[in-house]
N, C-alpha and C positions, 0 to 999 in steps of 0.2 A: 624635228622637234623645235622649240619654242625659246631664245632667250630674253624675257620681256618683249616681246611680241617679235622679236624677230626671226628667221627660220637658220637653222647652224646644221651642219653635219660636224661630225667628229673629226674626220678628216676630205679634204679635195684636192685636187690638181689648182695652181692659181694662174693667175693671167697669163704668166709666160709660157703655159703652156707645157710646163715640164717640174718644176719643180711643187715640192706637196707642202699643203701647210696642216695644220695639226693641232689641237686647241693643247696645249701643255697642262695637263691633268695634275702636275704634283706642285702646280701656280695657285689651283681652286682648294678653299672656296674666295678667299680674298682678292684673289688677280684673276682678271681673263685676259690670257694671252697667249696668243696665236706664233708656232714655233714653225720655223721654214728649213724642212730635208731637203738638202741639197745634193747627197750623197748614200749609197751603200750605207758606209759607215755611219751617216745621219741618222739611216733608220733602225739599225742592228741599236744603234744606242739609244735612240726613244723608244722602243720595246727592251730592252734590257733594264734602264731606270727608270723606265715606268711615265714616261713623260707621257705614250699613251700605253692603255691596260684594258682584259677585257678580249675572250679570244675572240670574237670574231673582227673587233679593230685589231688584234694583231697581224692576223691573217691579212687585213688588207692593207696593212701599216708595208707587212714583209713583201707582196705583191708590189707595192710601188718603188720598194728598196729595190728589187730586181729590176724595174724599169730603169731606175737611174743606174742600175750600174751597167746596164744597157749602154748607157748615152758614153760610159766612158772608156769600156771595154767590151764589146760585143764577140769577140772569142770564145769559142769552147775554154778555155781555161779561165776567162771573165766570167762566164757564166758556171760556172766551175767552183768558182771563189765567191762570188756573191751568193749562190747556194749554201756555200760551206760555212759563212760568215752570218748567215742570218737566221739558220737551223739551230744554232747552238744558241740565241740570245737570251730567252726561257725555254726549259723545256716540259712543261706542265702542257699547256695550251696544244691541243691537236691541230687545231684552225693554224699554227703557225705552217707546220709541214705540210697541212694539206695546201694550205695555197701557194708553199713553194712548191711543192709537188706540179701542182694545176699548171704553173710559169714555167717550168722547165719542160713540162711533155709541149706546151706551145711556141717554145722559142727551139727546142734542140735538134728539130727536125730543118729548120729553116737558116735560110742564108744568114750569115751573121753582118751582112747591110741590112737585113731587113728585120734583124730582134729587136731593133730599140722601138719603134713602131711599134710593132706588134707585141710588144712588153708593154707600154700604155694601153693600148686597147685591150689586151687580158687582164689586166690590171682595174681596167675600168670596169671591164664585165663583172668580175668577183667585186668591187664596190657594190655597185648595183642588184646587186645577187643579194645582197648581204641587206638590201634594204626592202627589196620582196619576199624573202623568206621573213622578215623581223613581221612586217605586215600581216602577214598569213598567220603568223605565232600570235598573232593582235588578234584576231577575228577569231581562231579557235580556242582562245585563251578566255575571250570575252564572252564565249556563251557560259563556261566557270560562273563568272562573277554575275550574270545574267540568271543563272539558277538560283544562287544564293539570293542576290538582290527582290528576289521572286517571291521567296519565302521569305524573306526579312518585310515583304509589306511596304518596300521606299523604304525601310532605316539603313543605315552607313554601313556599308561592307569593307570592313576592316583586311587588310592585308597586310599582311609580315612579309617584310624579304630581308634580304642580309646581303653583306657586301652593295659593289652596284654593278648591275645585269642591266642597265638605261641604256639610253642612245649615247651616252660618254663612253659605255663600253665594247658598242660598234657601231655602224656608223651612221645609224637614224634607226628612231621609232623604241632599240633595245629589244630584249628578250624575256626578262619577269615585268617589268614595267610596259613592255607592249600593249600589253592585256589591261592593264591602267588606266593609260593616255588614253587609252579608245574608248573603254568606258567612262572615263570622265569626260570626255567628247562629245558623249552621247548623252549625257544628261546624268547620269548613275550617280549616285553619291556615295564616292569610295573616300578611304580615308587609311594613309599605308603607314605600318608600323616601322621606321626604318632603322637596323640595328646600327650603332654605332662602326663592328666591325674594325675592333682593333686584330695587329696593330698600326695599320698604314690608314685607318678609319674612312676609307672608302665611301660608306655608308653615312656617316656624319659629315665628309667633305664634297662629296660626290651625286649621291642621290639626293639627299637634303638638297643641296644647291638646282638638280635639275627638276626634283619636283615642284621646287618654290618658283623656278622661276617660269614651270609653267603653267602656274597657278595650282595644284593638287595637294588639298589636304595630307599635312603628314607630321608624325610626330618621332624626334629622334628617341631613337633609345640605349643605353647601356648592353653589351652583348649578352649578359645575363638573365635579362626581363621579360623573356620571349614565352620561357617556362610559366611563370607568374601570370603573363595576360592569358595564355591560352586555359589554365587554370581556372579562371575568374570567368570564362566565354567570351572574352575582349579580340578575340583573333579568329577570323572565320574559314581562312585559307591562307597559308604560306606558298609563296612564287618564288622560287630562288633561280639563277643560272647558273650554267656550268661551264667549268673548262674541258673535260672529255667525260664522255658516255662508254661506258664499256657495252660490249657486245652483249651481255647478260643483264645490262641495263643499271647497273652502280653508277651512281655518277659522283665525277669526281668536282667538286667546287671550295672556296676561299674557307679557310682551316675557321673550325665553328658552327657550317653548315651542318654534318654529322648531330649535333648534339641539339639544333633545332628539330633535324628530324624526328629524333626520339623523343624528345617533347611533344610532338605534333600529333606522334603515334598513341603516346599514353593519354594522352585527350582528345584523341578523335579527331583532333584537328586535319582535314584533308593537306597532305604537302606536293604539290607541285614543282617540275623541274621543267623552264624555258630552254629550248636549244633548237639552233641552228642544226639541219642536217650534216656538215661538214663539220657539229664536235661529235660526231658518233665515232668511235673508232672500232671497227669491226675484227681488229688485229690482237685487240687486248679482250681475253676473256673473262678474267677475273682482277678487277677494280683494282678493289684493294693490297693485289698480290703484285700487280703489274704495273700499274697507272704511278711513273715516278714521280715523286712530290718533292717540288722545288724548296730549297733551306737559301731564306734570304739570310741578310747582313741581321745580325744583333741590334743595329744600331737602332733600327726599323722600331725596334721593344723599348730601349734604353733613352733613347730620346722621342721629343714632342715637338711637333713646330705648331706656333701658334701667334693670333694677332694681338696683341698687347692692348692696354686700354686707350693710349695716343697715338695707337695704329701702326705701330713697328710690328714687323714679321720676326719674332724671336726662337730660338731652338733650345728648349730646357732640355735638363737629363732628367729622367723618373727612377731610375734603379738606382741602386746604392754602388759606386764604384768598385770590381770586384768581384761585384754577381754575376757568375755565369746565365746567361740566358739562351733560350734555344727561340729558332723563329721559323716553322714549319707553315709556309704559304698556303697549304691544302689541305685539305681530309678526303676521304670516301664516303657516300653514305651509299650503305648495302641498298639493292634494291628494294628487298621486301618494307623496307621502311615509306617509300615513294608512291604517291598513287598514282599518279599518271606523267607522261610526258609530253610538256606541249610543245609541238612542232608543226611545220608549214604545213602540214599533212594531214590535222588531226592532233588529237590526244591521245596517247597510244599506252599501251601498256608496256611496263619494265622489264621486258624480258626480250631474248634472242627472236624469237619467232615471230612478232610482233613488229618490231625495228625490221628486222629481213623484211617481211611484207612488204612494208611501206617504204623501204628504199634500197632496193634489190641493186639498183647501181653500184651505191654504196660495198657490198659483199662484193660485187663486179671487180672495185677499183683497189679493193685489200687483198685480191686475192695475184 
């Protein structure tokens, strides 16, 4: 993707050839700046504060965290410890285990001269992977917005999403935004509702900033509004991503999603869910019974950071000193609520039999 004309991934390997750099997501939207892991522990802590977010950048953020800890312990018990160390950093996101998973069946069978090597180049693969599947999610995504546009006659096909599922949230093209970018490509004249998505506002920091800066109509909104446009016929299709897929087809995404889908459902509104085949997780069968939901810091609710009118970066409080507050990262939305899932494979329907179909591997590798 696109920043003022220029082409970015969310994360690469840089010149030297070993170490990553990473666009620091809790800089946007007022700074772009580009943050350099240098270590294991580099990347356990830019997936745990969020510097990048977003599972499928986790998954590849935690892939190159094992490379480096390659370079400086290639040991069964190095590899041992960076496993141990970067499973625990969020534990919402599938995309994180699965791609430590992926790293350790390639490095644990082999010489430990020769894991840091081949720690990059597994690590490059899941990059890469992560930006051909986004693609495929673009093109079965867009025949969606191709139907509606169809019947709208050329008028603007409005899309709702929440949180940000972009290419900031893995590592080119995105996951509800795929389906977007390509149709705005193409000519389509879309136009996307983007919720604000408190309280880390994702959505107002985030997507705002990557839709603007690659040119795509879009207007921020209050998490509350979503109800109200689809009400009015202002909303033709909601695109959300997720962080895990349950086997029964629930998916799990950024605390809020839930309450758009039920809006969506009472107006007919078609809801959409973007994923990567590595956030299916074929181990958990019931979403909302199983799928553990990360409890961030308070702080997240209680304070705001923001840029000032002379351009200082300032951190106000919003609650009243005192107030307890809770800060629940995730929800479930049941499947019945969801029409379709769009994936590298097709748009599939929310259920067990469906998902098996279409990625029989996947049951393979849970089992």
């Amino acid at each position: 993707m696109k920043v003022d004309g220029k082409h970015f991934r969310s994360i690469w390997r840089e010149h030297d050839g070993w170490s990553i750099g990473a666009i620091d997501q809790r800089r946007l939207p007022h700074e772009f700046v580009v943050a350099k892991l240098t270590s294991c522990e580099d990347a356990a802590v830019a997936i745990r504060d969020m510097l990048v977010r977003g599972a499928p950048l986790i998954g590849a953020t935690a892939a190159y965290g094992m490379a480096l800890a390659m370079r400086e312990d290639a040991s069964d018990a190095g590899l041992k410890r960076a496993y141990d160390t970067l499973v625990v950093a969020r534990p919402t996101a599938i995309n994180l285990k699965w791609a430590l998973d992926e790293m350790r069946m390639a490095l644990a069978p082999i010489d430990p001269l020769e894991r840091a090597e081949a720690a990059y180049a597994r690590a490059d693969e899941i990059v890469e992977q992560d930006v051909e599947i986004n693609r495929g999610i673009a093109g079965n995504g867009l025949k969606l917005i191709e139907a509606i546009a169809s019947k709208k006659r050329g008028e603007i096909v409005n899309v709702l999403t929440h949180c940000n599922a972009g290419w900031l949230a893995t590592v080119d093209w995105g996951t509800a935004t795929a389906p977007i970018y390509l149709a705005h490509e193409r000519g389509i004249k879309v136009h996307v509702w983007v919720d604000e998505t408190r309280p880390r506002n994702q959505g107002a920091s985030l997507t705002a900033w990557e839709l603007g800066h690659h040119g795509v109509p879009h207007t921020v909104i209050p998490d509350n509004t979503g109800g109200h446009l689809m009400q009015h016929g202002m909303v033709d299709l909601a695109i959300v991503g997720t962080d895990r897929v349950a086997a029964n087809g629930d998916v799990c995404n950024k605390i809020g999603t839930y309450l758009k889908a039920l809006a969506a459902h009472d107006n007919g509104v078609p809801f959409y869910v973007a994923l990567p085949s590595p956030t299916i997780d074929f181990t958990v069968h019931d979403g909302i019974r199983d799928i553990p939901i990360e409890q961030r810091s308070g702080v997240e609710v209680t304070d705001m950071t923001g840029r000032t009118a002379d351009g200082r970066l300032e951190t106000v409080r919003i609650v009243p000193e005192g107030s307890p507050v809770a800060n629940y990262a995730f929800d479930v939305t049941p499947a019945r609520l969801v029409t379709g899932l769009i994936t590298e494979r097709g748009v599939l329907k929310p259920d067990r039999d469906e998902l098996a179909a279409a990625f029989p591997e996947r049951i393979a590798a849970a089992e």
